[in-house]
N, C-alpha and C positions, 0 to 999 in steps of 0.2 A: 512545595506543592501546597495548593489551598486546599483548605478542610472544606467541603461544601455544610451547609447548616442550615438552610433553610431551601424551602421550594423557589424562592426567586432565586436563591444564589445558582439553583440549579437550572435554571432556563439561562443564566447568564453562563453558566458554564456550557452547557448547549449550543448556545449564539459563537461562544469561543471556539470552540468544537466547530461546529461548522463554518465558521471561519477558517482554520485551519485546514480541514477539507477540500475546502475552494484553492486555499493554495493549493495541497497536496496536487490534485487534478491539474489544474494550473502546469504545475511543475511536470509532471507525467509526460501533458502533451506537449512542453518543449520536448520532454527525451526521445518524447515519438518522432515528432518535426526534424532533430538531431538524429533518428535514428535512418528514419526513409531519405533525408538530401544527404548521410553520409557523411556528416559531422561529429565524427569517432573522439574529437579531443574536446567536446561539450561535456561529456557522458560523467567525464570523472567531477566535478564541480557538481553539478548534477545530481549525482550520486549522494555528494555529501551534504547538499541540502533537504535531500530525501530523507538519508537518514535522521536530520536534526528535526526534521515535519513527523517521523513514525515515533522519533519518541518522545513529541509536545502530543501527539496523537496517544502516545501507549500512557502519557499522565493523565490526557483525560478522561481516558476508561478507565483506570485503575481509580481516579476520583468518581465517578459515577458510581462506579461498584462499590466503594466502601462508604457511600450515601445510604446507595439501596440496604446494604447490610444493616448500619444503623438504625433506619426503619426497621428493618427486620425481614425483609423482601431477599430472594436469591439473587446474587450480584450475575444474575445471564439476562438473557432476552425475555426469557418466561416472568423473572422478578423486572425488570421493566417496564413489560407488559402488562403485569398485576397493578403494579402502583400507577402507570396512566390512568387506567380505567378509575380509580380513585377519583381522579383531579379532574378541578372544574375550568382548569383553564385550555381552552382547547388551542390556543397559541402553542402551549407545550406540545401538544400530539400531533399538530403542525413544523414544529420544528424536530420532531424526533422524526418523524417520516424523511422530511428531509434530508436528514442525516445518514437515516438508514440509503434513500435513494443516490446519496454523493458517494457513499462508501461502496456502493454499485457498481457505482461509473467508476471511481479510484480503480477499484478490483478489475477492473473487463480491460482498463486500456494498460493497468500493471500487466496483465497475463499477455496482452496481445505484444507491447514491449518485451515480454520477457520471449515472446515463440520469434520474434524478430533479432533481439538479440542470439537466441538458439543457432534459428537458420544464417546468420553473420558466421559464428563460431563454426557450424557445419561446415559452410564455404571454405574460412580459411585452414580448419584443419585437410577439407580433401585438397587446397591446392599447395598447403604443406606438402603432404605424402606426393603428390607429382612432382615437386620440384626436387624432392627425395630420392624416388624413381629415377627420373631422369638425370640425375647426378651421380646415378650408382649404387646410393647410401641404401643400407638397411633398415629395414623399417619395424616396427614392433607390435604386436599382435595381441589383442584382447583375447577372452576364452575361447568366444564363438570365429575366433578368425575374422574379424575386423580387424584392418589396419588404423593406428591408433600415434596418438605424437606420446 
């Protein structure tokens, strides 16, 4: 991991950052597009690019924050926040917005993925228990009396 050290290393880590981003989003909405045409054996490859993107993503928040620290700024949004308003490059507070708005969009079409995946799993567990049913077999039961695999 690179030590940030100065304010351009840190707009360059930003542009990184947001670059990565672009992918991440990128990669989401194939899982979307995989997820609505029904393309179930995309998902796993998928997956492992995902996670290799959230922890080039989790390096470079953990380098921003132990920047801001150095300065002496709270490694959150609020010390973020403090130290832009410092700076006279307004390229910088253009590209952090940015950033904050891709990490939006990452967020809304993760969750919408993840209620899609949800309602998939839904499906296949009730047409488990029917084929269960209908076979004879017994079934297993949560607290509330939900049938459950």
């Amino acid at each position: 991991m690179t030590v940030i050290q100065s304010p351009e290393g840190f707009v360059v880590a930003i542009d990184n950052e947001i670059c990565t981003v672009k992918a991440f989003v990128k990669l989401l909405k194939k899982e979307e597009d995989a997820l609505i045409h029904g393309r179930i054996d995309e998902l796993d490859m998928l997956a492992s690019d995902k996670t290799r993107l959230v922890e080039k993503l989790e390096s470079f928040s953990k380098q921003r924050k132990q920047y801001l620290s150095f300065l002496g700024y709270s490694p959150d949004k609020s010390g973020m926040n403090s130290w832009l308003t410092k700076q006279t490059n307004t390229e910088l507070r253009e590209q952090w917005s940015q950033l904050i708005e891709l990490a939006k969009t990452a967020q809304q079409i993760n969750l919408t993925n993840g209620k899609v995946i949800s309602t998939h799993l839904q499906y296949n567990q009730r047409t488990y228990l029917a084929l269960q049913s209908a076979a004879g077999n017994i079934s297993l039961y949560g607290p509330k009396g939900q049938a459950f695999i």
